[in-house]
PDB file with one MODEL, atoms N, CA, C and O in Angstrom:
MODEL        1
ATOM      1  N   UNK A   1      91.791  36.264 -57.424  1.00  0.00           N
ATOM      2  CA  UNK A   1      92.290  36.461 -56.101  1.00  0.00           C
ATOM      3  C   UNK A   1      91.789  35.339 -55.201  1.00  0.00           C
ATOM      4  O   UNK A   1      90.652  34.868 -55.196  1.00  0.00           O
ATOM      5  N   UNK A   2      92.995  34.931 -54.317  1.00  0.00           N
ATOM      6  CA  UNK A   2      92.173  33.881 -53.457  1.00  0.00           C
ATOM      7  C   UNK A   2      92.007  34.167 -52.333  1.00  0.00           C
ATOM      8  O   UNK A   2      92.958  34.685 -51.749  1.00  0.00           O
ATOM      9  N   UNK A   3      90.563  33.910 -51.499  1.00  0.00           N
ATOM     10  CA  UNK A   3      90.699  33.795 -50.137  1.00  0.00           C
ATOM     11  C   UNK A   3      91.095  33.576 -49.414  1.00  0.00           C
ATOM     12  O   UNK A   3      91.185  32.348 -49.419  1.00  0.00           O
ATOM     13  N   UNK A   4      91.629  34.083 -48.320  1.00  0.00           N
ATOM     14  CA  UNK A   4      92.731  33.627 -47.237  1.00  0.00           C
ATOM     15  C   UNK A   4      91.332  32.518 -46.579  1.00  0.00           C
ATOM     16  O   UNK A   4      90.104  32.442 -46.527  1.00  0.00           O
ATOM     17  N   UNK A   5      92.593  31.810 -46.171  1.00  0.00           N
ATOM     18  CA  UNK A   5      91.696  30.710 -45.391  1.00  0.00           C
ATOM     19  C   UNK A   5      91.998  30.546 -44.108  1.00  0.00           C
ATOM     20  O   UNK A   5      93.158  30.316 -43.764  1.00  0.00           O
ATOM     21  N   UNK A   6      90.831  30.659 -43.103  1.00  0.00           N
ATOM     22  CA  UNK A   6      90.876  30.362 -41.979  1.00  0.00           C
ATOM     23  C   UNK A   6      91.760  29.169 -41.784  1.00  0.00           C
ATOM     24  O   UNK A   6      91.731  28.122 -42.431  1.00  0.00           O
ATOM     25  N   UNK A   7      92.599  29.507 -40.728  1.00  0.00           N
ATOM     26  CA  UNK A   7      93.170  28.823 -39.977  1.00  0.00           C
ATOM     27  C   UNK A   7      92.045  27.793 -38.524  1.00  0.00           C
ATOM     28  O   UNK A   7      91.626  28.210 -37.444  1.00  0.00           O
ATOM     29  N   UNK A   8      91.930  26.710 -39.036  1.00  0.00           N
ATOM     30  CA  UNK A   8      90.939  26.112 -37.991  1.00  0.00           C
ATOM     31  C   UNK A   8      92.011  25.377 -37.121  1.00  0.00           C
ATOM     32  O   UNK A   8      93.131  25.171 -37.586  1.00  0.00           O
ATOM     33  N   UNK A   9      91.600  24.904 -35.605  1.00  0.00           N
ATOM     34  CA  UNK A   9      92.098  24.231 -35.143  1.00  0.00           C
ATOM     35  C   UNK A   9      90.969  22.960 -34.338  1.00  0.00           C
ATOM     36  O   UNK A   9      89.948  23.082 -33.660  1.00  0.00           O
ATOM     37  N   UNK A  10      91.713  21.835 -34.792  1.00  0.00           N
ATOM     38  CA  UNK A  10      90.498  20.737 -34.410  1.00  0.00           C
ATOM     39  C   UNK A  10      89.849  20.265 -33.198  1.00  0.00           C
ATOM     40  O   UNK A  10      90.512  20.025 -32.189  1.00  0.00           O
ATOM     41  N   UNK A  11      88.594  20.121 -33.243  1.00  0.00           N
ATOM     42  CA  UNK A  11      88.131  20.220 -31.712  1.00  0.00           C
ATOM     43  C   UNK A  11      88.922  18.959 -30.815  1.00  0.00           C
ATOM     44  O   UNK A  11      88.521  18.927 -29.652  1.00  0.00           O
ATOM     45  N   UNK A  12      89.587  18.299 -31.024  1.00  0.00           N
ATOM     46  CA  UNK A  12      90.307  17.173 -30.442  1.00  0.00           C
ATOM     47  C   UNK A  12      92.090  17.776 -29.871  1.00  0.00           C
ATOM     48  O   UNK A  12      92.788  17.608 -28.870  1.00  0.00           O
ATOM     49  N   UNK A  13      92.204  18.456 -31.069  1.00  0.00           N
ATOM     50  CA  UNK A  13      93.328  19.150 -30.354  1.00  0.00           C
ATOM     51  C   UNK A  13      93.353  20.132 -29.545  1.00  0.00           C
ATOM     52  O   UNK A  13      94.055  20.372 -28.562  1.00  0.00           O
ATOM     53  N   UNK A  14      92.565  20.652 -30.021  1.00  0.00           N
ATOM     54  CA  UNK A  14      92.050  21.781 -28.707  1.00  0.00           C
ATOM     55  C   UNK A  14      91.798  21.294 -27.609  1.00  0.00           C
ATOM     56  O   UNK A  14      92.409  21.660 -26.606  1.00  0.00           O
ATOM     57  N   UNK A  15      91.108  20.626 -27.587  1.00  0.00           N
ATOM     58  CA  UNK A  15      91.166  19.491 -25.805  1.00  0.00           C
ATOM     59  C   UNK A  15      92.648  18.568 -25.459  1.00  0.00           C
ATOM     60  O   UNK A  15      92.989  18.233 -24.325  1.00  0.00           O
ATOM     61  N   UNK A  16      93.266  18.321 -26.496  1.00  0.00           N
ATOM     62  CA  UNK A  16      94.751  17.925 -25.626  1.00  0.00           C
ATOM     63  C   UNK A  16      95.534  18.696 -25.280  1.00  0.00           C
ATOM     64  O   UNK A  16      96.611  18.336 -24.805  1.00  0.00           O
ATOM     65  N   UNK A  17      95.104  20.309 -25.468  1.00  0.00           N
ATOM     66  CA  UNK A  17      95.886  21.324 -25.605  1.00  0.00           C
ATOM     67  C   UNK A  17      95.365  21.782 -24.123  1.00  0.00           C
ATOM     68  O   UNK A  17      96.354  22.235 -23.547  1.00  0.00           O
ATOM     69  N   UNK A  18      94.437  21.838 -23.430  1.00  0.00           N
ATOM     70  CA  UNK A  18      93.520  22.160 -22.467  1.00  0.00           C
ATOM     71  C   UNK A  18      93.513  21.126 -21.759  1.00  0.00           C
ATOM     72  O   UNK A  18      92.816  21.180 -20.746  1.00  0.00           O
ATOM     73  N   UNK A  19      94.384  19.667 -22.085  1.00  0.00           N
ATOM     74  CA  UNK A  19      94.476  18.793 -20.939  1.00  0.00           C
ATOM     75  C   UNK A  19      95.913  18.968 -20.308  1.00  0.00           C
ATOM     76  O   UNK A  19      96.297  18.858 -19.144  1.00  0.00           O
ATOM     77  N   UNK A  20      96.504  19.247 -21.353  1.00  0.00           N
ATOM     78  CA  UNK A  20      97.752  19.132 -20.989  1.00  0.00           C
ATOM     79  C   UNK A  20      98.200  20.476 -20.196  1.00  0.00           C
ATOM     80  O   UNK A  20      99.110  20.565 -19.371  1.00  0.00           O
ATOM     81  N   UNK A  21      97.358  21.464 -20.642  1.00  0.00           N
ATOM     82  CA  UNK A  21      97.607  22.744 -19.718  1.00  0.00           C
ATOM     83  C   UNK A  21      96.763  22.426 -18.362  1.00  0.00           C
ATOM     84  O   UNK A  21      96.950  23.492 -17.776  1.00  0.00           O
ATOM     85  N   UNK A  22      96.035  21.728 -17.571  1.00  0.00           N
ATOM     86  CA  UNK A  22      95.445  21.550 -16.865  1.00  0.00           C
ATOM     87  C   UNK A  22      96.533  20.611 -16.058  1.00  0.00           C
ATOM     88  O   UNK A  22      96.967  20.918 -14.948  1.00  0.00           O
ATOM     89  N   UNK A  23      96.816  19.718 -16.597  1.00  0.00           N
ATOM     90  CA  UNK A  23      98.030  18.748 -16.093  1.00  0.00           C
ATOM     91  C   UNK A  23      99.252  19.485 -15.595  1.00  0.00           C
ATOM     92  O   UNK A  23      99.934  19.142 -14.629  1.00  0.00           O
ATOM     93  N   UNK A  24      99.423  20.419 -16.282  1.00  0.00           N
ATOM     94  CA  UNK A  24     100.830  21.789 -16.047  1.00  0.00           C
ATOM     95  C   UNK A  24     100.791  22.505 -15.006  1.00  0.00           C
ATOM     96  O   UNK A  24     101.690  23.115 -14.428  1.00  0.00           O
ATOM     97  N   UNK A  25      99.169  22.353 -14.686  1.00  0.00           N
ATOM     98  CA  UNK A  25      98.837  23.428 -13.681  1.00  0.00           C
ATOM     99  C   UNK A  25      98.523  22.501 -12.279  1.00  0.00           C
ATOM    100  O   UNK A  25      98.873  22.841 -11.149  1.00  0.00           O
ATOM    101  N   UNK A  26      97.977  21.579 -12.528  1.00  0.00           N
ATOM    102  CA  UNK A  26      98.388  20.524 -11.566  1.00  0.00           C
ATOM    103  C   UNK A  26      99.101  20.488 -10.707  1.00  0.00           C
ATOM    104  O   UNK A  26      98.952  20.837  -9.536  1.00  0.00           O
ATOM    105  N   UNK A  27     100.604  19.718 -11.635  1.00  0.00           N
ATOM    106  CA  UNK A  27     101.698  19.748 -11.322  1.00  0.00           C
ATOM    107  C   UNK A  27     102.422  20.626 -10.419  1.00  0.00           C
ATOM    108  O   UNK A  27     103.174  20.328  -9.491  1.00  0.00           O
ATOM    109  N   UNK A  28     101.896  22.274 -11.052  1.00  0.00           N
ATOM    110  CA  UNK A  28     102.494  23.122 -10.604  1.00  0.00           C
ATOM    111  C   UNK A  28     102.133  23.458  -8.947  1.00  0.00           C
ATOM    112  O   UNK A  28     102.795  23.645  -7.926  1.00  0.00           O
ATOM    113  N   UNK A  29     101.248  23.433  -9.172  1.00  0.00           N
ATOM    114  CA  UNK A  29     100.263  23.624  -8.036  1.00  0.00           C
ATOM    115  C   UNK A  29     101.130  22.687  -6.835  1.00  0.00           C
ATOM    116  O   UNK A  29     101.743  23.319  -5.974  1.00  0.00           O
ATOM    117  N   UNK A  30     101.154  21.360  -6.814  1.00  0.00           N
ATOM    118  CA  UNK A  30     101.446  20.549  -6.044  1.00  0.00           C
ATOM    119  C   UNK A  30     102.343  20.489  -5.829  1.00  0.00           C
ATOM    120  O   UNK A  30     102.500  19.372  -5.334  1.00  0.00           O
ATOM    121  N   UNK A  31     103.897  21.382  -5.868  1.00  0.00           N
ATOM    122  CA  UNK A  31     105.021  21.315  -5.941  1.00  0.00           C
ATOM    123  C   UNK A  31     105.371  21.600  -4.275  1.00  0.00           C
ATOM    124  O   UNK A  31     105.979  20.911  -3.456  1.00  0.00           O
ATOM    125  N   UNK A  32     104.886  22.569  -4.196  1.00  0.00           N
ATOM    126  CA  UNK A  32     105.424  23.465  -2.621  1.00  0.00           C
ATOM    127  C   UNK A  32     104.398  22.598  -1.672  1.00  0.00           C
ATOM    128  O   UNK A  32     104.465  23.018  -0.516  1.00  0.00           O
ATOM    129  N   UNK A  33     103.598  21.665  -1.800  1.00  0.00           N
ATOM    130  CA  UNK A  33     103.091  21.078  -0.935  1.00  0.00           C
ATOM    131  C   UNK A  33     104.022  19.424  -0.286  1.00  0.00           C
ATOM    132  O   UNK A  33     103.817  18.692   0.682  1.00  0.00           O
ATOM    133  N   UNK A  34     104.953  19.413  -1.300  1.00  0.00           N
ATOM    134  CA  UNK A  34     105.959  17.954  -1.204  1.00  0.00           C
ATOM    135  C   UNK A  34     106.984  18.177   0.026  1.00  0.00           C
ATOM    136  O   UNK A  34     107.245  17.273   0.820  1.00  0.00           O
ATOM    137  N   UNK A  35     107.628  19.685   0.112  1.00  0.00           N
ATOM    138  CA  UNK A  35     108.296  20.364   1.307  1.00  0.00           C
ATOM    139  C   UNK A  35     108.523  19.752   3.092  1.00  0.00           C
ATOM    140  O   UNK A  35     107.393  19.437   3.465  1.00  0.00           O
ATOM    141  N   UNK A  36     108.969  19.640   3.594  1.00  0.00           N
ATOM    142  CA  UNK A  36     108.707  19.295   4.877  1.00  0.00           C
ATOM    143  C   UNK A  36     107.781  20.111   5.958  1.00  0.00           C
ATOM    144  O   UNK A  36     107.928  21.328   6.080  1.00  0.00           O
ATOM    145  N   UNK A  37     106.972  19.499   6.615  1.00  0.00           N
ATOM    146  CA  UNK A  37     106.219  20.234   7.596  1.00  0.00           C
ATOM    147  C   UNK A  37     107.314  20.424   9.151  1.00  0.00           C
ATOM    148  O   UNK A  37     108.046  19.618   9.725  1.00  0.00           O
ATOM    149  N   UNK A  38     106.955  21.958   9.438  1.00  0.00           N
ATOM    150  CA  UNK A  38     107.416  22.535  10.870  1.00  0.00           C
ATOM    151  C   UNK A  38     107.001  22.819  11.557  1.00  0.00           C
ATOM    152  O   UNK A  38     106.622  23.968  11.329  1.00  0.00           O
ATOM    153  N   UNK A  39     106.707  22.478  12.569  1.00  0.00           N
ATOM    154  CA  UNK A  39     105.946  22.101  13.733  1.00  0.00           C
ATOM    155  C   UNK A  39     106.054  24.151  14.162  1.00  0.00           C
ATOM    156  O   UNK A  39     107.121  24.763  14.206  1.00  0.00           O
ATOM    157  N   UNK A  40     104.566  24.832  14.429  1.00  0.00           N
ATOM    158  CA  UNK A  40     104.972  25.866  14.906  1.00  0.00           C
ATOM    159  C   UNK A  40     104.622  25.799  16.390  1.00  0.00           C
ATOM    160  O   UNK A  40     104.734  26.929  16.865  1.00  0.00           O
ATOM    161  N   UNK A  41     104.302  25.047  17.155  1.00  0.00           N
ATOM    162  CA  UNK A  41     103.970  25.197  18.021  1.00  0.00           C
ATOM    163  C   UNK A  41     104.787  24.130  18.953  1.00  0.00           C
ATOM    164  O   UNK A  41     105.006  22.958  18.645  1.00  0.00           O
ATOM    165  N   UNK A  42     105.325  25.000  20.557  1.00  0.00           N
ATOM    166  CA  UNK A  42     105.692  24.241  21.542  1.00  0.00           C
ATOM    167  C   UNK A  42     105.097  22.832  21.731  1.00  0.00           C
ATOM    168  O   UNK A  42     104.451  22.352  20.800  1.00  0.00           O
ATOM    169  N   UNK A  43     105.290  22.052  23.007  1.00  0.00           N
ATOM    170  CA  UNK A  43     104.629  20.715  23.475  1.00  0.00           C
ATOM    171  C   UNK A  43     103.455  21.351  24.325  1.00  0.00           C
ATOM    172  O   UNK A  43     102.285  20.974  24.394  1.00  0.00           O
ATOM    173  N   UNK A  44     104.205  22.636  25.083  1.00  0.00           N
ATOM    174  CA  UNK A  44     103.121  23.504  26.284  1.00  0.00           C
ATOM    175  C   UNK A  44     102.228  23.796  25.747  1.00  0.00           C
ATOM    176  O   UNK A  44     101.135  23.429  26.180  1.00  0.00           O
ATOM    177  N   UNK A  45     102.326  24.615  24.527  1.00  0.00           N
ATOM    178  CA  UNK A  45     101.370  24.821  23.625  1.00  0.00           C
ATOM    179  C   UNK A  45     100.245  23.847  22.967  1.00  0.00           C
ATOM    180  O   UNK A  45      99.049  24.134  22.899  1.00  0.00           O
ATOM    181  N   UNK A  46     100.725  22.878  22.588  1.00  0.00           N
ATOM    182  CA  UNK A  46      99.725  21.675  22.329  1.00  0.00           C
ATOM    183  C   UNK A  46      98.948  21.219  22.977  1.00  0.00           C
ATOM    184  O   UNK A  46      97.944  20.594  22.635  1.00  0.00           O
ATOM    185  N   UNK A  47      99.482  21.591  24.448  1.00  0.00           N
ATOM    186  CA  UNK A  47      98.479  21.019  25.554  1.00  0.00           C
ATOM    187  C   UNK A  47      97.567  21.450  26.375  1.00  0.00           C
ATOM    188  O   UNK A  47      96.861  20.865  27.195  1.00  0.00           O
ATOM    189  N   UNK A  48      97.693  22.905  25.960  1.00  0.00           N
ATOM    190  CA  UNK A  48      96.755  23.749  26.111  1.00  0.00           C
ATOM    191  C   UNK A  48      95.470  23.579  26.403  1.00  0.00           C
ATOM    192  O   UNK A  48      95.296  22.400  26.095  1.00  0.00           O
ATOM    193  N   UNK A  49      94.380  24.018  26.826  1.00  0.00           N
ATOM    194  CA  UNK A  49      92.961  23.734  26.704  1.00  0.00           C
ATOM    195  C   UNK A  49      92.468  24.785  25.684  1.00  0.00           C
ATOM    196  O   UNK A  49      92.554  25.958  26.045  1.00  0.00           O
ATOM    197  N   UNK A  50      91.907  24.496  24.322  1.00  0.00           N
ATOM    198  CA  UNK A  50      91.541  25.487  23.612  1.00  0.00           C
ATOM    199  C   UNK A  50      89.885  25.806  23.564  1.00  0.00           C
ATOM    200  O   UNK A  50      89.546  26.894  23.098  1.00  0.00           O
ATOM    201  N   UNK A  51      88.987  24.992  23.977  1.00  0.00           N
ATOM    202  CA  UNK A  51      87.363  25.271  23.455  1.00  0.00           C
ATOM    203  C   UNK A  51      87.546  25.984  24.623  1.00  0.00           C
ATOM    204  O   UNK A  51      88.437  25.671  25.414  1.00  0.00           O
ATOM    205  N   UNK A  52      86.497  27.276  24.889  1.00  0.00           N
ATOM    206  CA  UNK A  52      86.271  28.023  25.344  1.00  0.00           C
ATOM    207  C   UNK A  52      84.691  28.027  25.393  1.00  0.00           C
ATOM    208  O   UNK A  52      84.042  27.871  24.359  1.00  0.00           O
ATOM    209  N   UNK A  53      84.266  28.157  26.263  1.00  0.00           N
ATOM    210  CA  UNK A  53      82.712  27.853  26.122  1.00  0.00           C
ATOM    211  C   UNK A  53      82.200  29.605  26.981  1.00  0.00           C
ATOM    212  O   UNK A  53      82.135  29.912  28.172  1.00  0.00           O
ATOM    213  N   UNK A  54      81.932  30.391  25.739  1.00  0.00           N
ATOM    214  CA  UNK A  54      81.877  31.343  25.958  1.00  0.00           C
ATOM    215  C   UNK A  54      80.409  32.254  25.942  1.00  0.00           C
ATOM    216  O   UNK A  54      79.632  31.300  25.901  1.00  0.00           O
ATOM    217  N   UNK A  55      79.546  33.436  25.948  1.00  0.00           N
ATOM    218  CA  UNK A  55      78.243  33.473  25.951  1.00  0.00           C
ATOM    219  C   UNK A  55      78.002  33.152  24.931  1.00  0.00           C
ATOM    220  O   UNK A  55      76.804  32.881  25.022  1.00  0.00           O
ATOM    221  N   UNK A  56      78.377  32.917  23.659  1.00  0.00           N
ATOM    222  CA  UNK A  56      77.637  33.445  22.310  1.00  0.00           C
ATOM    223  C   UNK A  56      77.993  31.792  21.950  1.00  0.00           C
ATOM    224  O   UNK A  56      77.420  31.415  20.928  1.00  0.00           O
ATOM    225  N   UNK A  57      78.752  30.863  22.549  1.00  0.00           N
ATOM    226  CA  UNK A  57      78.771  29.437  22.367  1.00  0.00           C
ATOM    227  C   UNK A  57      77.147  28.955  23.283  1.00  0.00           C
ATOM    228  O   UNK A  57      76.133  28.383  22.881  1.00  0.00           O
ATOM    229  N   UNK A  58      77.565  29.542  24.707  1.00  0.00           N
ATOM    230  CA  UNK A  58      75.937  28.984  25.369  1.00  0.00           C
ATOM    231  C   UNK A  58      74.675  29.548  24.458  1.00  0.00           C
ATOM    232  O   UNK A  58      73.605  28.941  24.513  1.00  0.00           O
ATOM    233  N   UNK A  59      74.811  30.688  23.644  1.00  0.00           N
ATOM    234  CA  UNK A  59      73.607  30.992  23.102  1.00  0.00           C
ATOM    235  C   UNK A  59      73.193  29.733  21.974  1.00  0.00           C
ATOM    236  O   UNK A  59      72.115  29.139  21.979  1.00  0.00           O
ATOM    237  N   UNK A  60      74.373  29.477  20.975  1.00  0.00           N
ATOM    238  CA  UNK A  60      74.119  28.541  19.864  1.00  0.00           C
ATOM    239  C   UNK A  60      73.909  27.503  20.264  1.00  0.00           C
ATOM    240  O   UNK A  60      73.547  26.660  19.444  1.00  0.00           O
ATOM    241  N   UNK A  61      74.023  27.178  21.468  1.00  0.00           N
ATOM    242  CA  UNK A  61      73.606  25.828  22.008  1.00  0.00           C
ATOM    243  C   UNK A  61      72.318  25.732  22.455  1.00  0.00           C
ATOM    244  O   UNK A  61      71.583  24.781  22.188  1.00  0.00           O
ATOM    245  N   UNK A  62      71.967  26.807  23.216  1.00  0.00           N
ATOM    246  CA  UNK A  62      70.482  26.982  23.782  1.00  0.00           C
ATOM    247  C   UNK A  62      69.468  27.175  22.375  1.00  0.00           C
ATOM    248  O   UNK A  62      68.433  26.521  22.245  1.00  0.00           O
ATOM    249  N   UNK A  63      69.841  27.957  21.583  1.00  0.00           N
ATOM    250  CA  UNK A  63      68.890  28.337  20.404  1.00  0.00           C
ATOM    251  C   UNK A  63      68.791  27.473  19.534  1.00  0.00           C
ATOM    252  O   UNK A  63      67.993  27.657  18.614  1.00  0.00           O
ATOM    253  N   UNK A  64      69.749  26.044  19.605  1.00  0.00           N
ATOM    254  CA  UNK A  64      69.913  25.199  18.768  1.00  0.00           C
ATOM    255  C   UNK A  64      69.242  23.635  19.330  1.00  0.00           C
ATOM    256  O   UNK A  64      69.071  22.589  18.704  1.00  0.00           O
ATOM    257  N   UNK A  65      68.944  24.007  20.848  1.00  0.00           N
ATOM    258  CA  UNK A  65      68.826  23.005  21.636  1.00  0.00           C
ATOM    259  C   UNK A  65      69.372  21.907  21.963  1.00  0.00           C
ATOM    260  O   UNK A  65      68.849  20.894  22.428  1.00  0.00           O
ATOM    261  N   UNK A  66      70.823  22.199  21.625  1.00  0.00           N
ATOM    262  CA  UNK A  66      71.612  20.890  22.130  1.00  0.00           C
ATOM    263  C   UNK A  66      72.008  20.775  23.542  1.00  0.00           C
ATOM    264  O   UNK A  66      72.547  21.780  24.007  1.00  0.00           O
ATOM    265  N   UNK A  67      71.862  19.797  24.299  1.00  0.00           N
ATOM    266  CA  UNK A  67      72.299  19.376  25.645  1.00  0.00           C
ATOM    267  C   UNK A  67      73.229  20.274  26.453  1.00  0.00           C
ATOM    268  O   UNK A  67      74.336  20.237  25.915  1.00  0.00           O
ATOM    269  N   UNK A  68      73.233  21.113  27.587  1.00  0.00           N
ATOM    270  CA  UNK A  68      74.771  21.139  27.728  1.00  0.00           C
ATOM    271  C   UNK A  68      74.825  20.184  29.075  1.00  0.00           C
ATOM    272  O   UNK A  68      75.908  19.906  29.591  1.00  0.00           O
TER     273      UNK A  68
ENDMDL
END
């Protein structure tokens, strides 16, 4: 009777097999980022004033000792 024989697979192919799935996933990945960008926001909106210098901003500043 003969032994069944393991089926080996070589450590070299196993890494082109794991590059090329890495490359797949890549690819994939980067697809929906090629798309056009849409502006969500008005011009009014852009021009907004956004920092807010609020208590818990004066605290991290005082406890941190930066200048105000």
């Amino acid at each position: 009777m003969d032994k069944p024989q393991k089926k080996t697979v070589a450590r070299r192919d196993f890494l082109r097999v794991l590059a090329a799935g890495a490359g797949a996933a890549a690819a994939t990945s980067a697809a929906p980022l090629t798309g056009p960008a849409v502006a969500a926001e008005s011009d009014q909106e852009k021009r907004k004033p956004r920092y807010k210098e609020t208590e818990h901003v004066k605290a991290f500043y005082r406890v941190n000792k930066y200048p105000q």
